[in-house]
C-alpha positions in Angstrom: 0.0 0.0 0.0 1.2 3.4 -1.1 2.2 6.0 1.9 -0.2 8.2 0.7 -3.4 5.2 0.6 -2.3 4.7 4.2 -2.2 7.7 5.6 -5.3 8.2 4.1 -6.8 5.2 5.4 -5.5 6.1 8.9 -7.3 9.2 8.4 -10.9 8.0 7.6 -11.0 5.9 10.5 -9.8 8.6 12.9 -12.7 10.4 11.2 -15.6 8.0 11.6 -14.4 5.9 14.3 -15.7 8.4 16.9 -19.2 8.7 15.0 -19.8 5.6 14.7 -18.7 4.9 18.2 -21.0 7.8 19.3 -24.5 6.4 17.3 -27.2 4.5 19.2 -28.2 1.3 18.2 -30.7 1.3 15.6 -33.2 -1.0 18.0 -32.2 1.2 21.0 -33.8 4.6 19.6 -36.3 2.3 18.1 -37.2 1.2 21.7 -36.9 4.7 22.9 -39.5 5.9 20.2 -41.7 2.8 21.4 -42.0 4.2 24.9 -42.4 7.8 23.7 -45.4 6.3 21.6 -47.0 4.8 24.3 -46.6 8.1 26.1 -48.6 9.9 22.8 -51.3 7.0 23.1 -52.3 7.8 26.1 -52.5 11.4 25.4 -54.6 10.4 22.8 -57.0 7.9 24.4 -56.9 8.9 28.1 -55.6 5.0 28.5 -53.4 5.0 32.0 -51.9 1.8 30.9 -50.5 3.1 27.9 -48.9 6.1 30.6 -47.8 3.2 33.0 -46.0 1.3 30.2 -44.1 4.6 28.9 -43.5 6.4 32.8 -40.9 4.7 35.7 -43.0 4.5 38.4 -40.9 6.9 40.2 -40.5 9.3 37.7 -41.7 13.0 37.8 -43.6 15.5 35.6 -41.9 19.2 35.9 -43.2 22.5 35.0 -43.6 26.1 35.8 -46.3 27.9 36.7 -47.1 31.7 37.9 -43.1 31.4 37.5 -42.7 28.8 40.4 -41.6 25.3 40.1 -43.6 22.3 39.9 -43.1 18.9 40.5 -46.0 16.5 40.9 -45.2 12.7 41.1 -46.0 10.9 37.6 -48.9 8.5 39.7 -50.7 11.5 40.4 -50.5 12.5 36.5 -51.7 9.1 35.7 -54.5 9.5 37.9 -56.2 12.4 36.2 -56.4 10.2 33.0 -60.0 9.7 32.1 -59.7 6.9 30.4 -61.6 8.5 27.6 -60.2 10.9 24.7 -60.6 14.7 24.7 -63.3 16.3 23.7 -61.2 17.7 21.2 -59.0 14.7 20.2 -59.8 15.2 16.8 -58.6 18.5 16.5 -55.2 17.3 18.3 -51.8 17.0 17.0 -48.6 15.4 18.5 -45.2 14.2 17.3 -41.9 12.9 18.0 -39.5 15.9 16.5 -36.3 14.0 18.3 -34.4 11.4 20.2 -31.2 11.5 21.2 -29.6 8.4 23.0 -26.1 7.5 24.6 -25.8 4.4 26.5 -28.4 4.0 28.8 -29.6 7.2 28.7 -32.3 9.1 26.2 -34.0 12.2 25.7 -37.3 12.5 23.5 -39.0 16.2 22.3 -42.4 16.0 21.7 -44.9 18.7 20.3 -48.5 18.9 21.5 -50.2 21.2 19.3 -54.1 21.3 21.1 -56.7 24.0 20.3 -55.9 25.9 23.3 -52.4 25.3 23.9 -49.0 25.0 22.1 -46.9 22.4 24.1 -43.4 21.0 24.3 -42.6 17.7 26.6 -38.4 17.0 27.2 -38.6 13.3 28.3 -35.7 11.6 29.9 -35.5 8.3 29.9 -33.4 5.4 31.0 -32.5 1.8 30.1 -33.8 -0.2 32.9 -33.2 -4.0 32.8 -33.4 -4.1 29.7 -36.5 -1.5 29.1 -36.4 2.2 28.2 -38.9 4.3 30.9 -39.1 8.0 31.1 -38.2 8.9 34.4 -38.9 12.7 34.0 -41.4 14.7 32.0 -40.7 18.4 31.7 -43.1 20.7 29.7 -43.3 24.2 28.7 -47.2 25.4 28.0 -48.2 28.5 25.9 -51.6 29.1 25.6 -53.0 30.3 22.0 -55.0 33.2 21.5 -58.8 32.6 20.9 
């Protein structure tokens, strides 16, 4: 091999040797989108299993409010599901806009656009045995104008 195919060679993999080493796992992000779908399906249908198979059972919802924190337990967020869909569920629209994922950790953006409300969810979540959970939801609201 010629000095300058080697160098060359030596090159490329100093280049894309750290990306590649820095890309999730195609069926890890894949997993992570799973849970962040079950998450949107119980948005959607008011389901609390479909919240109890996305949330830790530890984790915590986080927001602010009147410009004070908030931090509310994620059972207590699971309780006030209905079990029914909005009113206005057909008017609703959600979506994944990213994932990001290193090792055992993740973090999902989600956009909630409602009637009434603009809204952006930053999930965390963590590989646990095995199983990617959100262990904390934190939102930013913005009401629309009517």
């Amino acid at each position: 091999m010629s000095r300058i195919a080697g160098v060359a060679l030596i090159g490329y993999f100093l280049a894309v040797g750290p990306l590649a080493a820095q890309a999730p796992p195609a069926d890890d992000e894949a997993a992570v989108r799973a849970t962040l779908q079950h998450y949107l399906n119980g948005q959607a249908t008011g389901d609390p299993e479909e919240f109890r198979k996305a949330f830790h059972p530890d984790a915590r919802m986080t927001f602010v409010r009147e410009g004070r924190l908030v931090i509310t337990p994620i059972g207590e967020y699971i309780g006030r599901a209905t079990g029914k869909p909005a009113a206005d569920e057909a008017q609703r629209k959600r979506r994944i806009t990213s994932i990001e994922v290193t090792g055992t950790a993740a973090v999902g953006r989600i956009e909630l656009d409602y009637p009434s409300a603009f809204l952006v969810d930053y999930m965390t979540l963590l590989k646990d045995n095995g199983r990617w959970v959100i262990i904390a939801k934190s939102f930013h609201s913005a009401p629309k104008p009517r």
